[in-house]
C-alpha positions as protocol buffer text, in pm:
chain_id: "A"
residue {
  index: 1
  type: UNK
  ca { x: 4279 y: 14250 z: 13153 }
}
residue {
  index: 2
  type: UNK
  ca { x: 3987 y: 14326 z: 13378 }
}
residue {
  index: 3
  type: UNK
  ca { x: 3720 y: 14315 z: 13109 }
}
residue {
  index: 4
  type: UNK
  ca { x: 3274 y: 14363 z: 13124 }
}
residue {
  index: 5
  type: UNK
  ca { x: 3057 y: 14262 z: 12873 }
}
residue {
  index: 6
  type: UNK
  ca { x: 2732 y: 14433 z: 12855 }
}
residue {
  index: 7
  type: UNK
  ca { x: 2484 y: 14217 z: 12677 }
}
residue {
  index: 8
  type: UNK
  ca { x: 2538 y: 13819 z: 12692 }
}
residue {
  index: 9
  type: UNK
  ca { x: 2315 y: 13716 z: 12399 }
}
residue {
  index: 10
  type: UNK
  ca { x: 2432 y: 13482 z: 12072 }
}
residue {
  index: 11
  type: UNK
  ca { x: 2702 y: 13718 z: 12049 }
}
residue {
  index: 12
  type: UNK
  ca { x: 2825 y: 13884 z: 12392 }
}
residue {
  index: 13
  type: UNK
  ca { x: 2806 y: 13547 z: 12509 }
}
residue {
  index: 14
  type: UNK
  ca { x: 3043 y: 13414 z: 12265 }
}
residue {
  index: 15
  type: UNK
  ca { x: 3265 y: 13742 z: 12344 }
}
residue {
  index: 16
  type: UNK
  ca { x: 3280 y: 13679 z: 12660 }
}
residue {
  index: 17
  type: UNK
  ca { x: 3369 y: 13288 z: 12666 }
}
residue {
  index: 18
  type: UNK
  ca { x: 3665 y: 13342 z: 12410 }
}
residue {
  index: 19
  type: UNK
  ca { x: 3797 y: 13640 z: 12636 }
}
residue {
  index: 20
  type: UNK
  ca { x: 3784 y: 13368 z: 12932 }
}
residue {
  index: 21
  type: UNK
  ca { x: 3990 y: 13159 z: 12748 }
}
residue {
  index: 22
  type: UNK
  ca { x: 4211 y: 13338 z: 12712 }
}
residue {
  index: 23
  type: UNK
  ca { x: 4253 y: 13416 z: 13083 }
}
residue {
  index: 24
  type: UNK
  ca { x: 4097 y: 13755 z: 13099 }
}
residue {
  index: 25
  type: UNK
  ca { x: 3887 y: 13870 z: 13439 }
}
residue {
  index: 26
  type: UNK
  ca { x: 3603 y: 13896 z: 13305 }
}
residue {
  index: 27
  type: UNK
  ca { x: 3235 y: 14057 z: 13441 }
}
residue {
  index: 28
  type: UNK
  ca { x: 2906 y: 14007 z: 13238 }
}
residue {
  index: 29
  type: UNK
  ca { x: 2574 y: 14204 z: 13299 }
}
residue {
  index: 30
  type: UNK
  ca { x: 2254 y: 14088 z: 13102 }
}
residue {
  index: 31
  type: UNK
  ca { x: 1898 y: 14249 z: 13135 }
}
residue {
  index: 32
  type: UNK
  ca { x: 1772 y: 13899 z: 13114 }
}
residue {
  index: 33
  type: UNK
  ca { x: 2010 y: 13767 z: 13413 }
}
residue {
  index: 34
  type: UNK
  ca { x: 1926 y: 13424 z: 13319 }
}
residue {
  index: 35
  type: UNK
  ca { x: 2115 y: 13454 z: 12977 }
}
residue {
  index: 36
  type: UNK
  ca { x: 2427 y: 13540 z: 13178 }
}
residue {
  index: 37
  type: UNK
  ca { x: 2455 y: 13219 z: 13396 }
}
residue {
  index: 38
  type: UNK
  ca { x: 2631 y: 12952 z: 13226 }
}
residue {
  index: 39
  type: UNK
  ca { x: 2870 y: 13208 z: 13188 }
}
residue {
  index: 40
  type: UNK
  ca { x: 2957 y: 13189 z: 13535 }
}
residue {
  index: 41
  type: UNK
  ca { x: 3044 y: 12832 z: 13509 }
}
residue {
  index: 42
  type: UNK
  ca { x: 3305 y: 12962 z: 13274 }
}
residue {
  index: 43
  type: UNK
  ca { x: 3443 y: 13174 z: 13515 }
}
residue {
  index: 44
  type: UNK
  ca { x: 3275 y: 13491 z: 13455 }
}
residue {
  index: 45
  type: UNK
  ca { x: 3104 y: 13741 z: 13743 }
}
residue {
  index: 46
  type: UNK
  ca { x: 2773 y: 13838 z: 13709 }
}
residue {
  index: 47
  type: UNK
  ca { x: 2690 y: 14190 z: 13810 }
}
residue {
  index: 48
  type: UNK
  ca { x: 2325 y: 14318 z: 13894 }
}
residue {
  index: 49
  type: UNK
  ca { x: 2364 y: 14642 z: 13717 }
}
residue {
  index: 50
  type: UNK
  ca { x: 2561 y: 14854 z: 13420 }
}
residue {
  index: 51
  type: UNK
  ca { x: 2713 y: 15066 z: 13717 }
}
residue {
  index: 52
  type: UNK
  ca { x: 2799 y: 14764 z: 13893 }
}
residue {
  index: 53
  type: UNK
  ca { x: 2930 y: 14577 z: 13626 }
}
residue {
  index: 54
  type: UNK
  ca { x: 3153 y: 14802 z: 13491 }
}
residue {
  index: 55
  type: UNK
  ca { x: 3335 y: 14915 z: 13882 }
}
residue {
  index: 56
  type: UNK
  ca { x: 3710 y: 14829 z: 13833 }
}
residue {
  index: 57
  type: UNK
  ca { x: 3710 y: 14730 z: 13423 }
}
residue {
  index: 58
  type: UNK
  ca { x: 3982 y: 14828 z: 13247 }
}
residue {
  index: 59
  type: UNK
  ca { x: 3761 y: 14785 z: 12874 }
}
residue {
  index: 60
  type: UNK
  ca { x: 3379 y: 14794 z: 12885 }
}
residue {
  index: 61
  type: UNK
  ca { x: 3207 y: 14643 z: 12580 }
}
residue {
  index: 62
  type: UNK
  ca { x: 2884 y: 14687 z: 12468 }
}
residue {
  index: 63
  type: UNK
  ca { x: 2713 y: 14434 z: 12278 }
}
residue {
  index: 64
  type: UNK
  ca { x: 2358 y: 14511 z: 12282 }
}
residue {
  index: 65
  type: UNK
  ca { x: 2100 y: 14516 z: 11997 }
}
residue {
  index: 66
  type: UNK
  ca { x: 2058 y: 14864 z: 11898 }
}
residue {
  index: 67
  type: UNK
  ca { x: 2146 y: 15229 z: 11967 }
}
residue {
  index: 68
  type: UNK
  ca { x: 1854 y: 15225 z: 12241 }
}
residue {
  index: 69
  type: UNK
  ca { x: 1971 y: 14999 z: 12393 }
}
residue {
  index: 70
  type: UNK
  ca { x: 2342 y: 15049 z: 12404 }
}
residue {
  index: 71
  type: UNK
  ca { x: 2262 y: 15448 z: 12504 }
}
residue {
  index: 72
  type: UNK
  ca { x: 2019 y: 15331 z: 12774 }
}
residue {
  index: 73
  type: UNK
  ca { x: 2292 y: 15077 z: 12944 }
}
residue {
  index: 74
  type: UNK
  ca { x: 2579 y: 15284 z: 12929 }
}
residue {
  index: 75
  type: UNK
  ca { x: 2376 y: 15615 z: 13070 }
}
residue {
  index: 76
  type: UNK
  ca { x: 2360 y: 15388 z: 13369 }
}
residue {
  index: 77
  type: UNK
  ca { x: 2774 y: 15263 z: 13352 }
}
residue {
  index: 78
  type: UNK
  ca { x: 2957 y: 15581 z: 13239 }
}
residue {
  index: 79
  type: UNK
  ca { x: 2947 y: 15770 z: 13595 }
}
residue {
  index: 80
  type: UNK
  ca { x: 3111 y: 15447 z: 13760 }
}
residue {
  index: 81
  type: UNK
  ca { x: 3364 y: 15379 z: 13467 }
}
residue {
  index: 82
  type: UNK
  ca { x: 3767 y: 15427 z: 13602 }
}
residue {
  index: 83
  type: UNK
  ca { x: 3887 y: 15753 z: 13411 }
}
residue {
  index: 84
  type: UNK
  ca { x: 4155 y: 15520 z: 13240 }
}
residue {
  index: 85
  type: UNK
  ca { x: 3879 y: 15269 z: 13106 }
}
residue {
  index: 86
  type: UNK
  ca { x: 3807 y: 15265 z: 12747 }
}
residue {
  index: 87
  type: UNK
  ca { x: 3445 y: 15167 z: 12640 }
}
residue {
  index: 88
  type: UNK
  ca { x: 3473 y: 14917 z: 12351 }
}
residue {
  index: 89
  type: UNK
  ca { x: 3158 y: 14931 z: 12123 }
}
residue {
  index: 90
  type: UNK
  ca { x: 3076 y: 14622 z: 11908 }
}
residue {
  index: 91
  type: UNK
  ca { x: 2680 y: 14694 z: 11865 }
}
residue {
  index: 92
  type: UNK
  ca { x: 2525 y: 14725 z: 11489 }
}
residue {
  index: 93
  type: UNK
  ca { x: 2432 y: 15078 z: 11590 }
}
residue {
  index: 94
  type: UNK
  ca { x: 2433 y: 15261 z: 11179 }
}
residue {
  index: 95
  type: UNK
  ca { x: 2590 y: 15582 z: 11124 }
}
residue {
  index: 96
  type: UNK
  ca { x: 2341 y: 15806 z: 11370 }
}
residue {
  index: 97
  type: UNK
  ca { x: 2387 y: 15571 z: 11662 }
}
residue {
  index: 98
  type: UNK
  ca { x: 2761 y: 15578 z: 11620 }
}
residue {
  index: 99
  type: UNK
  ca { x: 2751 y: 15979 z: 11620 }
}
residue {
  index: 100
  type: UNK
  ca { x: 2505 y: 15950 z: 11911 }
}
residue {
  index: 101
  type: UNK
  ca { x: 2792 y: 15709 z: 12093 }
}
residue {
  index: 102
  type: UNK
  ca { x: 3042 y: 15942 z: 12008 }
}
residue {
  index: 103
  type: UNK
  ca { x: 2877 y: 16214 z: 12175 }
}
residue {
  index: 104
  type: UNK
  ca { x: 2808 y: 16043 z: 12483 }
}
residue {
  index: 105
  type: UNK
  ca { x: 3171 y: 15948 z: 12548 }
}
residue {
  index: 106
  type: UNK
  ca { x: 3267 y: 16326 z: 12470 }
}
residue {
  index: 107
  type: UNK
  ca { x: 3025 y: 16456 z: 12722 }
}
residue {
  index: 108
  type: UNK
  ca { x: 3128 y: 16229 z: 12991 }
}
residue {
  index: 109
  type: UNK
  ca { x: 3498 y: 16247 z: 12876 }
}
residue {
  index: 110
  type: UNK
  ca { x: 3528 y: 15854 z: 12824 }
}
residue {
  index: 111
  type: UNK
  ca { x: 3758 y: 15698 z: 12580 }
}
residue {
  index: 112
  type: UNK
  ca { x: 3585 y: 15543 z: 12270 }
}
residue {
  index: 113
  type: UNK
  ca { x: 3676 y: 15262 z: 11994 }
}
residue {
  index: 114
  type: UNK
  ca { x: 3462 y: 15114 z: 11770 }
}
residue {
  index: 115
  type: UNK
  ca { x: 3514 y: 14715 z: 11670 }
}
residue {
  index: 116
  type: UNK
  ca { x: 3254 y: 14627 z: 11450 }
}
residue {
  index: 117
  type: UNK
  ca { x: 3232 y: 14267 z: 11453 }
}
residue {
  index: 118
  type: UNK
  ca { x: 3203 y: 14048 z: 11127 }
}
residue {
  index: 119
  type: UNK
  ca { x: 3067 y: 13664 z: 11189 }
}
residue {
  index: 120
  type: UNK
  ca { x: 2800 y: 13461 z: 11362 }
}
residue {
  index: 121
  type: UNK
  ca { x: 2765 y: 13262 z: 11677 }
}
residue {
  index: 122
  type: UNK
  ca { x: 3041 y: 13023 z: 11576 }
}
residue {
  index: 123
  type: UNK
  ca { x: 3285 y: 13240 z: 11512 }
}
residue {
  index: 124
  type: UNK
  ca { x: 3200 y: 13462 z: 11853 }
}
residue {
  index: 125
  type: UNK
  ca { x: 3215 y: 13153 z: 12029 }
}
residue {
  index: 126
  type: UNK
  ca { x: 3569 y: 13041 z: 11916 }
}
residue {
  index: 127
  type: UNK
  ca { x: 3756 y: 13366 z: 11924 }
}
residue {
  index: 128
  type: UNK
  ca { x: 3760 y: 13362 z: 11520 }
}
residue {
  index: 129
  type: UNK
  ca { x: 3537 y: 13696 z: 11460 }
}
residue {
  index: 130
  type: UNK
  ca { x: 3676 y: 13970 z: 11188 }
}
residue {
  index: 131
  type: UNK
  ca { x: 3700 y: 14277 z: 11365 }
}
residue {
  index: 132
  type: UNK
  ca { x: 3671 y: 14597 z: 11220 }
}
residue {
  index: 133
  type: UNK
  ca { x: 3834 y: 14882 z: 11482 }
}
residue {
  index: 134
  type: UNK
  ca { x: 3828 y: 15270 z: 11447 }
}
residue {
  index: 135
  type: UNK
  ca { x: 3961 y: 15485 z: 11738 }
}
residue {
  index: 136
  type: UNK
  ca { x: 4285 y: 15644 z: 11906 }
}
residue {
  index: 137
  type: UNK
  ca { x: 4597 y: 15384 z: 11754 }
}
residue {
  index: 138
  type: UNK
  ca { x: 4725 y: 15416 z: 12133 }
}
residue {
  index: 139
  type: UNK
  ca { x: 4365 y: 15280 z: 12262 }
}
residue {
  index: 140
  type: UNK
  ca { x: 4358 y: 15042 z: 11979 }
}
residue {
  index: 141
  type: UNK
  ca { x: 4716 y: 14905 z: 12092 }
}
residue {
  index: 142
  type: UNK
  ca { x: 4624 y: 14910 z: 12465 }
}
residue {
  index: 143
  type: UNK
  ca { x: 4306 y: 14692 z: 12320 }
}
residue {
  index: 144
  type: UNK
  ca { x: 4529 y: 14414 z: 12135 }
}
residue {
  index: 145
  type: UNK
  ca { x: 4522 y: 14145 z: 12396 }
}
residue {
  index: 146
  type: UNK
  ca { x: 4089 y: 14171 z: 12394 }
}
residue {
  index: 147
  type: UNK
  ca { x: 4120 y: 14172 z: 12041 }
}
residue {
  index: 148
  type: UNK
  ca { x: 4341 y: 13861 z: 11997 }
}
residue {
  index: 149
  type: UNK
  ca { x: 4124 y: 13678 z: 12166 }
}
residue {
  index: 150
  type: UNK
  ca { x: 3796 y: 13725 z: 12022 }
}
residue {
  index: 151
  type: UNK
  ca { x: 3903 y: 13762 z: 11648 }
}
residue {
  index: 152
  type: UNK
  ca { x: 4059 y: 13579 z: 11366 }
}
residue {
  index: 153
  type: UNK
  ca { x: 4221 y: 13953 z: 11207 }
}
residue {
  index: 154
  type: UNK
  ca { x: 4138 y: 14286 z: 11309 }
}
residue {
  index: 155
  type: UNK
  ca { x: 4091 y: 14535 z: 10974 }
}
residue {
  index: 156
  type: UNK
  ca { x: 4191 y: 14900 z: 11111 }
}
residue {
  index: 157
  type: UNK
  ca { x: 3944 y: 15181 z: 10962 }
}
residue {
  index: 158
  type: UNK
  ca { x: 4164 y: 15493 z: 11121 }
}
residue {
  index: 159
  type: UNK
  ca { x: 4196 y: 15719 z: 11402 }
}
residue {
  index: 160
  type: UNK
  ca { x: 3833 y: 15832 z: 11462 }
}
residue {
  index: 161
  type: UNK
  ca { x: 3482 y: 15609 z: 11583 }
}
residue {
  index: 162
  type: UNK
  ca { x: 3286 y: 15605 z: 11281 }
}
residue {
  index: 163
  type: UNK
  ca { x: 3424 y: 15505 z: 10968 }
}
residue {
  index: 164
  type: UNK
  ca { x: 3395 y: 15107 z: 11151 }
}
residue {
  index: 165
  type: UNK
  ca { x: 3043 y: 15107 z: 11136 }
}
residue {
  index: 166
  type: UNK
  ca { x: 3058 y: 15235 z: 10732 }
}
residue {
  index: 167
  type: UNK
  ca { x: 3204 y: 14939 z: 10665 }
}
residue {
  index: 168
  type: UNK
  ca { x: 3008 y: 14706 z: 10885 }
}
residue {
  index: 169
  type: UNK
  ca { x: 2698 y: 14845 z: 10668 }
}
residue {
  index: 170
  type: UNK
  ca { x: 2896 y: 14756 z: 10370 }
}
residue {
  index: 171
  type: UNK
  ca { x: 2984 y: 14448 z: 10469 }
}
residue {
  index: 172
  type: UNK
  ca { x: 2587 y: 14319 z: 10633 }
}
residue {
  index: 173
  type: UNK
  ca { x: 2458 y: 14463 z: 10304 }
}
residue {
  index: 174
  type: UNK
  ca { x: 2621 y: 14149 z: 10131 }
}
residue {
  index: 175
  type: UNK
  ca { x: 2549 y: 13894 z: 10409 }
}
residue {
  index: 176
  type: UNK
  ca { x: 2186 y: 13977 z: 10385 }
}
residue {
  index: 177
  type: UNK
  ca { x: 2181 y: 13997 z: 10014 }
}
residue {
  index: 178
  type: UNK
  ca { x: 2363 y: 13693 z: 9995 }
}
residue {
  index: 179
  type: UNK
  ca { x: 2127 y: 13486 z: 10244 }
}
residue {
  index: 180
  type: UNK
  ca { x: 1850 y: 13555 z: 10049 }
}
residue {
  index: 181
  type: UNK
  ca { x: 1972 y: 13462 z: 9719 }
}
residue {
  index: 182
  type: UNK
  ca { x: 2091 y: 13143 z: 9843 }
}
residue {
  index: 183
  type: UNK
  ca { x: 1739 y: 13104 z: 10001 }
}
residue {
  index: 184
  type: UNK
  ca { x: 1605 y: 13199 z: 9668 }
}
residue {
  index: 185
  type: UNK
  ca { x: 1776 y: 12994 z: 9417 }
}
residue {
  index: 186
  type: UNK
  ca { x: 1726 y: 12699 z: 9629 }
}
residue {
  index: 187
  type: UNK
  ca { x: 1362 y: 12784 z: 9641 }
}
residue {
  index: 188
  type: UNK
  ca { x: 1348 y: 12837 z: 9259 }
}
residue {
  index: 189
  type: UNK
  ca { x: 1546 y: 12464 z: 9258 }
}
residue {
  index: 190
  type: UNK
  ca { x: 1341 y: 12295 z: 9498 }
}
residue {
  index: 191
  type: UNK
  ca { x: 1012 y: 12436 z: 9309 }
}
residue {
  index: 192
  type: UNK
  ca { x: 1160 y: 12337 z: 8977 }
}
residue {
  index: 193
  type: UNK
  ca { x: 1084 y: 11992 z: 9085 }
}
residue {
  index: 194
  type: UNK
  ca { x: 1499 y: 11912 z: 9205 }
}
residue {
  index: 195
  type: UNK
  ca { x: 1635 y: 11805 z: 9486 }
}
residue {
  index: 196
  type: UNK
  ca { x: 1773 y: 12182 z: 9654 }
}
residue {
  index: 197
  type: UNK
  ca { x: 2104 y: 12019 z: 9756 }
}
residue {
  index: 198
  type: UNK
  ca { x: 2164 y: 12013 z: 9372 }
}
residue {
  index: 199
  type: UNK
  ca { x: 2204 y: 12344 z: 9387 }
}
residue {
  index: 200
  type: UNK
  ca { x: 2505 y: 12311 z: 9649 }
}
residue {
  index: 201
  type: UNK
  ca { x: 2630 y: 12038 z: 9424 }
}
residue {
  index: 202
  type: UNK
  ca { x: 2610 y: 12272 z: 9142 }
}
residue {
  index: 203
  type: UNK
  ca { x: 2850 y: 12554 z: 9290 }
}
residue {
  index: 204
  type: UNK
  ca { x: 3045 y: 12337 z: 9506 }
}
residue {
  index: 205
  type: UNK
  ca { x: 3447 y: 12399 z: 9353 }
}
residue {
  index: 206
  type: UNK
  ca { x: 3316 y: 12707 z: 9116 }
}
residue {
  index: 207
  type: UNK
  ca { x: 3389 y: 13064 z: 9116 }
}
residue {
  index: 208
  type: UNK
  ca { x: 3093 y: 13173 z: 9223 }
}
residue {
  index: 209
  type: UNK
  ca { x: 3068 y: 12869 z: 9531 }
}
residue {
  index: 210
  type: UNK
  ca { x: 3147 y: 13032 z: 9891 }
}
residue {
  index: 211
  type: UNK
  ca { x: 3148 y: 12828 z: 10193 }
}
residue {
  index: 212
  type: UNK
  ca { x: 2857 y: 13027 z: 10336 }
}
residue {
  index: 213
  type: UNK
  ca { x: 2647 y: 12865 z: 10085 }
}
residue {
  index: 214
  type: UNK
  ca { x: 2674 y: 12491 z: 10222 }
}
residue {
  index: 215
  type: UNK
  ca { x: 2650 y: 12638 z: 10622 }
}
residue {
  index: 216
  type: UNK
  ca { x: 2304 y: 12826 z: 10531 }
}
residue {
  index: 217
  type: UNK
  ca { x: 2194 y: 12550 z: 10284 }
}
residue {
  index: 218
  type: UNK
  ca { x: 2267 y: 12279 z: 10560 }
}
residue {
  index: 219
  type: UNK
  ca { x: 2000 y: 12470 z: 10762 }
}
residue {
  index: 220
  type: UNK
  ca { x: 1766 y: 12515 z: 10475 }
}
residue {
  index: 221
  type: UNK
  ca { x: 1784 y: 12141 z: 10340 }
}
residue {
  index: 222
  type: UNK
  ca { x: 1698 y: 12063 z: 10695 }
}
residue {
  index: 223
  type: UNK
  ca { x: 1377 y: 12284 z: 10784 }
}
residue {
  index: 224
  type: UNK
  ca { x: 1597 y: 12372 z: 11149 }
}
residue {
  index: 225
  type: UNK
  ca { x: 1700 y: 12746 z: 11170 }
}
residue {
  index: 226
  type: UNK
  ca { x: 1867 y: 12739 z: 11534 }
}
residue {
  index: 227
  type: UNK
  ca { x: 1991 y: 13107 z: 11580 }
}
residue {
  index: 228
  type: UNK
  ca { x: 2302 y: 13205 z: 11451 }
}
residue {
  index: 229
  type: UNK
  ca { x: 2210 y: 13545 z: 11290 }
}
residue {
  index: 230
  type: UNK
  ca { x: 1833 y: 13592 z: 11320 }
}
residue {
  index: 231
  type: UNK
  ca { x: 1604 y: 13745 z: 11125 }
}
residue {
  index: 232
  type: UNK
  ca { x: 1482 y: 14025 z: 11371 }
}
residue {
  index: 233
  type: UNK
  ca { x: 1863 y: 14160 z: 11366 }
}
residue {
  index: 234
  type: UNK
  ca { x: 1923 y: 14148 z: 10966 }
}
residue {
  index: 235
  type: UNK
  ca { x: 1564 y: 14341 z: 10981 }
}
residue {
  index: 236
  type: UNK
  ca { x: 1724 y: 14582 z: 11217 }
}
residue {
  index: 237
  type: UNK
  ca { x: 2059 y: 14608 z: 11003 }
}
residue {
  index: 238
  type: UNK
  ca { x: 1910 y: 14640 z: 10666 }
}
residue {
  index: 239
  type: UNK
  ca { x: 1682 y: 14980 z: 10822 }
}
residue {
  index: 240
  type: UNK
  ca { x: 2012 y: 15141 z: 10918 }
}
residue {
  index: 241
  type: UNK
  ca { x: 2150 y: 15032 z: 10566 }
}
residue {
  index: 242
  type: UNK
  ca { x: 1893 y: 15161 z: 10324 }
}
residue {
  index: 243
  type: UNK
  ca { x: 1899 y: 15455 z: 10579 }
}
residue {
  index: 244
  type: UNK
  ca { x: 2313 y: 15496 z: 10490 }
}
residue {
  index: 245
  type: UNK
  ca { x: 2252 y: 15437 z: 10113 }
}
residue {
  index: 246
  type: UNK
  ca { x: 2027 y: 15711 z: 10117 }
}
residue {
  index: 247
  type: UNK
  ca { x: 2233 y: 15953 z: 10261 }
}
residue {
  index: 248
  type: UNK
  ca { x: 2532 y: 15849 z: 10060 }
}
residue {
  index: 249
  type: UNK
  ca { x: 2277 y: 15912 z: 9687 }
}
residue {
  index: 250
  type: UNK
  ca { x: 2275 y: 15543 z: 9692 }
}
residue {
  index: 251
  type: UNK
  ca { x: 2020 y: 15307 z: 9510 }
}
residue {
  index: 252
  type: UNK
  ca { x: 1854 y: 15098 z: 9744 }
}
residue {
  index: 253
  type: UNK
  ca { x: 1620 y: 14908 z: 9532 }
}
residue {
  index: 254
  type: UNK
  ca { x: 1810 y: 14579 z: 9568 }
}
residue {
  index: 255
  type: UNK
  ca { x: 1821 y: 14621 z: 9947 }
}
residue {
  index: 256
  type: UNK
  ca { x: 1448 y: 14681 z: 9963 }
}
residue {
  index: 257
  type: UNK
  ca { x: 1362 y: 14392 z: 9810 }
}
residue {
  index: 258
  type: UNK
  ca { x: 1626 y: 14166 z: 10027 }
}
residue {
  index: 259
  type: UNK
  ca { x: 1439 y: 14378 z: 10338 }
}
residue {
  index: 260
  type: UNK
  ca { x: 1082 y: 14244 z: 10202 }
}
residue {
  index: 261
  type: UNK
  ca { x: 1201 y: 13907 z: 10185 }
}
residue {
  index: 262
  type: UNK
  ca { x: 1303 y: 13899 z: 10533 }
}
residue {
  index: 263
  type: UNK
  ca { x: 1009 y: 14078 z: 10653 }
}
residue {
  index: 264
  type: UNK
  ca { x: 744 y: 13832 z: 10494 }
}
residue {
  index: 265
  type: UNK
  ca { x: 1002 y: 13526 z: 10647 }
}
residue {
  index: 266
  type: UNK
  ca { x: 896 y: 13719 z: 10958 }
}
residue {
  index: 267
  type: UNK
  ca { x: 545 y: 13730 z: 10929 }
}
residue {
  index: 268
  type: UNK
  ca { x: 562 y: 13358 z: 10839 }
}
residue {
  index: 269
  type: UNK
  ca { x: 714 y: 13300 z: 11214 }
}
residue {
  index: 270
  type: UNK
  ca { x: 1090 y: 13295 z: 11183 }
}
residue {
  index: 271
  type: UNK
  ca { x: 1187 y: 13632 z: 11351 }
}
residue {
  index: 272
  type: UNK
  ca { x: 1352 y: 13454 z: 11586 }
}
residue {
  index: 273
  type: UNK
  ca { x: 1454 y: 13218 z: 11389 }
}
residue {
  index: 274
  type: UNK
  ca { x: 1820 y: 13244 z: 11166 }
}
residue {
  index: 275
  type: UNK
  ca { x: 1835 y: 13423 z: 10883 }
}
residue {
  index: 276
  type: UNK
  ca { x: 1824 y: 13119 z: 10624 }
}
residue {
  index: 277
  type: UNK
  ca { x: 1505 y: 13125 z: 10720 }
}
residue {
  index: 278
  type: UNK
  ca { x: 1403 y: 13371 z: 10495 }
}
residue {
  index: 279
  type: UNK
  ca { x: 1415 y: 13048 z: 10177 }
}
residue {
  index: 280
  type: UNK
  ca { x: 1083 y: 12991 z: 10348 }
}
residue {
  index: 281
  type: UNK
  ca { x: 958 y: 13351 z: 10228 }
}
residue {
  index: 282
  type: UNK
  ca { x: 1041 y: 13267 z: 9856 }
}
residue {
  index: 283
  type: UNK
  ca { x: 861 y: 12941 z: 9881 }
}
residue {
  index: 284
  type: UNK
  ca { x: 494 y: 12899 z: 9656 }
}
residue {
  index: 285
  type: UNK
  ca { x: 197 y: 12987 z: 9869 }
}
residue {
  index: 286
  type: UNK
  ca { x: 47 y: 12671 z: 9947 }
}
C-alpha cells in the first residue's frame, strides 16, 4: 500500500521502518526533517510538507505528540488527501482530542480509524506493537496489511473512533503506575542498604514478576535511561488520564501521586530521558 507517516520520532520512526519491511511505499514528513533521514536509507520518501506528504497515500497516519499537534498537521494534509484515503490515527490524543479528530474528519468528509498503539521503541521498531483499532470494520479490513506489519495482535474496540483511546488510557494508567513502583521499590531496596538487583532476583519466576520489571530495572541498575518511553510523554498521558477518571467519577489519587513522581524525575533533568527514570525521583535527597 501507498502509505505516509506524519511524525518520525521514537515511534513513527519505528512505524515506518516495519511498514518498509514489509514492502509498503512508504512517505514520511517530520517537522524536524533531520529526524526523517535515515529513513530514507530504508527506502522511505521524504516530503517537505503535510500536503505534500500525504498526495497519492492510500492510509495517512499520524503519529505526533498531542492533539495540537496532530490537528495542526493534518489542517495542512486533509485538502490534498485522495477521497478514498483513510487517515489512520495512532497519537495519545485522550478522549477530547479524539472527539476533536473525529470532528475534523466529519467536516472534511475523510475516513477515520483509530489504532491506539500499546509498546515502546522496540516493539515499534520490529513490527511487534499491540494495536488497539476502533472504526468502520470495512476500513479496518482494508487496513489489515498496515496492521500486520507493525503489530504483534490487533484488539478491535468496535465500529466507531473513540472507544480505542478509552482503553489506551486504561492501559498507560498501568504502565505509568507500574514504572514507578518498580522505580520505587528498588529505591526503597537500594536505600535499605541492598543491592537493587535483589529486588529483580526476588520476583524473578513469582506471580507478581513481569518481564517489564527486568527491561526497566536493567536501565535503572545502570544509571542510562536512553529513550524508549520518556518522561515528558507519560507526563502528557497521565494529564489526559486523571482528566478521563474525572469525568468517568473516578478516584485519581493513585494517579496523582504516580504524576508527582514523574514530575519531580523531571525537575531533576530526565524529561527527556525514559521513564525508569523516574527511580531517581524516589531516591533520598542527598
Amino acid at each position: 500500500m501507498q502509505v505516509t507517516v506524519l511524525g518520525t520520532g521514537i515511534m513513527g520512526a519505528g512505524v515506518a521502518g516495519s511498514l518498509l519491511r514489509a514492502g509498503h511505499t512508504v512517505t514520511v514528513w517530520n517537522r524536524d526533517t533531520a529526524k526523517a533521514k535515515p529513513l530514507r536509507d530504508a527506502g522511505a520518501k521524504i516530503a517537505g510538507s503535510p500536503a505534500e506528504a500525504v498526495n497519492g497515500a492510500e492510509a495517512v497516519m499520524t503519529v505526533l505528540f498531542d492533539t495540537d499537534a496532530v490537528m495542526g498537521v493534518m489542517t495542512q494534509a486533509l485538502d490534498s488527501l485522495d477521497e478514498s484515503a483513510i487517515w489512520v490515527q495512532l497519537s495519545t490524543i485522550g478522549l477530547d482530542g479524539s472527539a476533536r479528530t473525529a470532528e475534523l474528519a466529519r467536516q472534511h468528509d475523510v475516513s477515520l480509524v483509530e489504532a491506539m498503539m500499546l509498546g515502546t521503541k522496540a516493539p515499534a521498531e520490529n513490527g511487534e506493537l499491540v494495536l488497539l483499532v476502533g472504526g468502520d470494520p470495512a476500513l479496518v479490513d482494508r487496513l489489515s496489511p498496515i496492521f500486520e506489519a507493525i503489530s504483534a495482535r490487533v484488539v478491535n474496540t468496535g465500529d466507531r473512533v473513540g472507544p480505542a483511546t478509552a482503553l489506551k488510557l486504561a492501559a498507560n494508567a498501568w504502565v505509568g503506575s507500574l514504572t514507578a513502583l518498580i522505580g520505587q521499590s528498588m529505591a526503597l531496596t537500594k536505600s535499605l542498604g541492598l543491592d537493587p538487583q535483589l529486588f529483580l532476583d526476588a520476583i524473578k519466576g513469582g506471580g507478581t514478576d513481569t518481564p517489564y520489571a527486568h527491561v526497566k530495572g536493567k536501565s535503572i541498575l545502570a544509571g542510562e535511561y536512553p529513550p524508549s518511553f520518556p518522561v515528558e510523554g507519560i507526563l502528557k498521558d497521565l494529564a489526559l488520564i486523571r482528566t478521563a477518571a474525572e469525568e468517568a467519577g473516578v478516584a485519581d489519587d493513585v494517579l496523582a501521586a504516580v504524576e508527582g513522581r514523574f514530575l519531580t524525575a523531571s525537575e531533576l533533568g530526565h524529561r527527556s530521558d525514559d521513564m525508569a527514570a523516574v527511580y531517581t525521583a524516589f531516591l533520598p535527597k542527598s
